[in-house]
N, C-alpha and C positions, 0 to 999 in steps of 0.2 A: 316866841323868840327863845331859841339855845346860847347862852352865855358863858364863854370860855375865858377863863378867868386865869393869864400869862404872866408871870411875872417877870424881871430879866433875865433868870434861869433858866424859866421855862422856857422863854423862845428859845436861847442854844440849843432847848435839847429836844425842839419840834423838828421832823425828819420827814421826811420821802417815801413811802414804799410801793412796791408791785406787788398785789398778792393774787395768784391763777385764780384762788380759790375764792374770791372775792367774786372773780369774774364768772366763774362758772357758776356758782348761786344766782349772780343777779343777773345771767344770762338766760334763766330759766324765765323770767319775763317775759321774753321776748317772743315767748308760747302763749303765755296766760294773755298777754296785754297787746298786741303784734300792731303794729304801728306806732306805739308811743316812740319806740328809736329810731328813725329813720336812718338813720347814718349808717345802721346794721341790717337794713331791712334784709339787703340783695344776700348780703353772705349769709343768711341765716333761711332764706329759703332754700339755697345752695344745701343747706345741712339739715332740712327738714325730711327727706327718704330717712336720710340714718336716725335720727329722731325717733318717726315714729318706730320705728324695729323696735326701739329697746323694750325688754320684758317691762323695764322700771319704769317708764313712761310716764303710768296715771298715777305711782307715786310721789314723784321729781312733779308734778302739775300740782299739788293738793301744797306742795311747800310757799305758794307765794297768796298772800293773801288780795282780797279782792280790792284794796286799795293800793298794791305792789310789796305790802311788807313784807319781810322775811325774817326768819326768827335769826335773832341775833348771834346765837352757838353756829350757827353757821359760816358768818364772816368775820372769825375770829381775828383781834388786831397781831398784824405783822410784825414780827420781832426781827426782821432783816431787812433791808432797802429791795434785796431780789430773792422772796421767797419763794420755797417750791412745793407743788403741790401735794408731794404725799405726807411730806412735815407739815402743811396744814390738815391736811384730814384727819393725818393722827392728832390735832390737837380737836380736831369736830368729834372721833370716836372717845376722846378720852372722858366726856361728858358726864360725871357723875350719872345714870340712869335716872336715880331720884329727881333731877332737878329739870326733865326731858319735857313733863305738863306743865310748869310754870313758864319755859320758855315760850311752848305754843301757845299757851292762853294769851301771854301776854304779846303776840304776834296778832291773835286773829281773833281775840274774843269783843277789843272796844269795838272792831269792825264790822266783824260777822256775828256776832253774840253767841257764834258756837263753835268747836271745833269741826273740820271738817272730819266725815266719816271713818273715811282710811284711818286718819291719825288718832281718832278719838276711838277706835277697836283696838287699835292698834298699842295706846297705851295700858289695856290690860296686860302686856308685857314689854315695858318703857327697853329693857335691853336689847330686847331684839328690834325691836321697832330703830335704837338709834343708829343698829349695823346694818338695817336692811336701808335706811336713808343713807348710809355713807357708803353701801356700797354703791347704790344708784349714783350719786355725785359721783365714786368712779367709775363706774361702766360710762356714763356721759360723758366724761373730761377725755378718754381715753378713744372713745368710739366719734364722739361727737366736734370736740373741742380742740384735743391735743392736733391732730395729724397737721391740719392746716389752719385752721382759723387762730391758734393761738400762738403762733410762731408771727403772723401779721400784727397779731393784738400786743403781743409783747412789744414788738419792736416801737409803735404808737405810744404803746403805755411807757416805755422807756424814755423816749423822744421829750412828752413831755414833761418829766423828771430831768432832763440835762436843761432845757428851756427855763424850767423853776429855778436852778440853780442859777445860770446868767443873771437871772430878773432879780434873784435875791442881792450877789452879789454887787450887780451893778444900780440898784435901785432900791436898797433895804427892803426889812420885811414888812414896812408899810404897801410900797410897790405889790409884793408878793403876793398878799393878801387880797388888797384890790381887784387882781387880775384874774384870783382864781375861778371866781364865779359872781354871779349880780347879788346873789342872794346873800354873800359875807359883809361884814361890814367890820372894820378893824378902829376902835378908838380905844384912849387912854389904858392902855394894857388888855380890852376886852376885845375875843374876838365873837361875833354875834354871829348866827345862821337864823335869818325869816325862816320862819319855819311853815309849811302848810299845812301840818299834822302838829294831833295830841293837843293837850289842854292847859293854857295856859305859858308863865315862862318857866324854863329850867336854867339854873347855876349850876355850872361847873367849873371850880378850881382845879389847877393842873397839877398844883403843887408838887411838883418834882416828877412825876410821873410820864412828862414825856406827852406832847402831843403830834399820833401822828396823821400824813394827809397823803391821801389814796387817788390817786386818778382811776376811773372807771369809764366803762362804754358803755353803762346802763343805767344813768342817774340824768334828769331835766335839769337838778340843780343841786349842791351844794346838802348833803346829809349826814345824818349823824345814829348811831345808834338808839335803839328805841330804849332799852334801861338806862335811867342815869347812872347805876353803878360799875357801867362797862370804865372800864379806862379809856382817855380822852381820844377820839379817832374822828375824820371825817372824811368823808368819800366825794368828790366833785369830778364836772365833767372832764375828760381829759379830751385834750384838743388834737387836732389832726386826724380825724376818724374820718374824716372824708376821702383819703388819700389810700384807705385800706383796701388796695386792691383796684381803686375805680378807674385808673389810668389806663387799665388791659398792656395786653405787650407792644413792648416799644415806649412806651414812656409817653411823656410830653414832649410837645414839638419842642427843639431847641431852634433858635438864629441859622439863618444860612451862612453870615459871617461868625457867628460861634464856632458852628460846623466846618468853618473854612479854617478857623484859627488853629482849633482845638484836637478837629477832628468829630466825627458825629456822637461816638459812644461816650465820648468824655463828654459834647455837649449832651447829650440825653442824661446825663448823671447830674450834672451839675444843675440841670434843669430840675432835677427833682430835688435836688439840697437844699431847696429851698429850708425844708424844714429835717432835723436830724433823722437819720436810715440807717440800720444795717447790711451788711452786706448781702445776706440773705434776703431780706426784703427786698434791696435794690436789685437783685440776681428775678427773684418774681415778678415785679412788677415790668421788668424789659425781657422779659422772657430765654434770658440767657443765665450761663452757669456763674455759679459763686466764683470761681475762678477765675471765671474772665471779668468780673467785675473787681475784685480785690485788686490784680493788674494795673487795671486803669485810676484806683483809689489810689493805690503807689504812688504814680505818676502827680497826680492830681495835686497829693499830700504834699509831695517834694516841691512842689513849686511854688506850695501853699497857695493855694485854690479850694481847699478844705482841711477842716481842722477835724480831733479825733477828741472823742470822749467819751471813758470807759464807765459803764453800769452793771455790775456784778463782772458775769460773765460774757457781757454783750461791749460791741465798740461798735458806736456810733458815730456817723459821719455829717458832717451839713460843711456848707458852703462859707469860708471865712468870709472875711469883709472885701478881702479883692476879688472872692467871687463873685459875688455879691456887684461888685461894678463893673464886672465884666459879662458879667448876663444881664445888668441893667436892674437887677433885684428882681426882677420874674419868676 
């Protein structure tokens, strides 16, 4: 058990974040381990040609260990609700060199009792070793990640960051906590993660420091960094990943009398509001231009039929409460 130890300060000042670079580390999984996420299976074969091509292939492979860990200097915690990713790499290059073997051992040695090959030659010169691993993370992010898959991921990983915020507001953060994942458990100021890994339990006080929570596509359940001297972070699953892309174009059916009321493109919109979208997602998944989908968001908005809510630099859409009854909650 991991014990997070909140006081009434610390909850004000536990936060929300997106980080690419979270993702794209623990996307590398999804090579080493292929089946454990199903949610991701389809897009990720999708992006296996480009995959393999990269020069940096078998080193980006050698970074997750054979229980799924990843060393920690990789998923550095977020300092903004919508980080981006080359302000995280540069915090992955900035990596003291000296401190490059403590992190791997301490990633892959309870598990494998050695380091792997690559890394272990490789620390006869820890600086170069730490720029040939950062630039692999971006030759991937850039060749593999950026074009299309994470303009989808984004908008999911956004979605359920405006969703947390409802829950919290309307249901405190007892509410909050509960819903994140099975494996949390929230009493008298502590928040707990079961944990299936490592020895024993760990304390952690927050004490001022701010605890933050990371929705991910590459987590079963609810984790926490492997040092306990990281500052307080947790990664769980984030919701709606099913929706990434699986509809194809055209959307979900909407109502014949939707369609009669509304008209069909606003029903197929509204149909998908279910849960929060961007426009650019919504413009993907019905296979029409961003353009013509903002339009109809217009319309929609004005008559209040859907509400808006902004994440960095993204605005998100979902279906108010009267759309909500006028699609029947579908």
């Amino acid at each position: 058990m991991h014990r997070f130890t909140l006081r009434l300060a610390d909850l004000a000042t536990t936060w929300f974040a997106v980080s690419p670079i979270h993702e794209a580390v623990l996307s590398l999984r999804m090579w080493t381990h292929p089946g454990v996420y199903p949610l991701q299976t389809r897009a990720f074969e999708q992006l296996r040609p480009a995959f393999e091509r990269l020069e940096s292939r078998r080193l980006l492979l050698t970074l997750v260990a054979g229980n799924r860990f990843v060393p920690d200097f990789l998923t550095p915690r977020p300092t903004t609700p919508a980080a981006d990713f080359r302000t995280e790499l540069a915090v992955v290059r900035a990596l003291p060199p000296e401190l490059l073997r403590g992190e791997l051992e301490q990633t892959f040695l309870p598990h494998e009792q050695s380091l792997p090959a690559l890394l272990d030659a490789g620390l006869a010169d820890p600086e170069r070793l730490l720029a040939r691993i950062a630039d692999a993370l971006e030759e991937y992010w850039e060749v593999c990640l950026a074009p299309s898959w994470w303009p989808q991921a984004r908008t999911t990983l956004e979605a359920d960051l405006v969703y947390r915020a409802r829950v919290l507001a309307q249901q405190g953060a007892a509410a909050l906590f509960a819903d994140l994942d099975r494996r949390l458990h929230w009493a008298d100021g502590v928040l707990s993660i079961r944990r299936d890994w490592g020895d024993g339990d760990v304390e952690t006080a927050v004490e001022g420091r701010g605890l933050v929570l990371c929705p991910t596509c590459f987590v079963r359940g609810a984790i926490t960094m492997i040092s306990r001297d990281r500052p307080p972070q947790i990664s769980y699953p984030a919701r709606g990943q099913a929706a990434m892309g699986g509809e194809g174009a055209g959307g979900p059916a909407a109502s014949a009398a939707l369609e009669a009321l509304v008209g069909a493109p606003k029903a197929r919109l509204l149909a998908l509001l279910a849960e929060p979208a961007s426009t650019t997602d919504l413009a993907y998944r019905l296979g029409v231009t961003p353009g013509a989908v903002s339009q109809h968001l217009s319309v929609l908005a004005a008559t209040g039929l859907v509400t808006r809510a902004r994440h960095g630099r993204s605005v998100l859409y979902r279906r108010s409460v009267l759309g909500d009854e006028l699609t029947g909650g579908r």
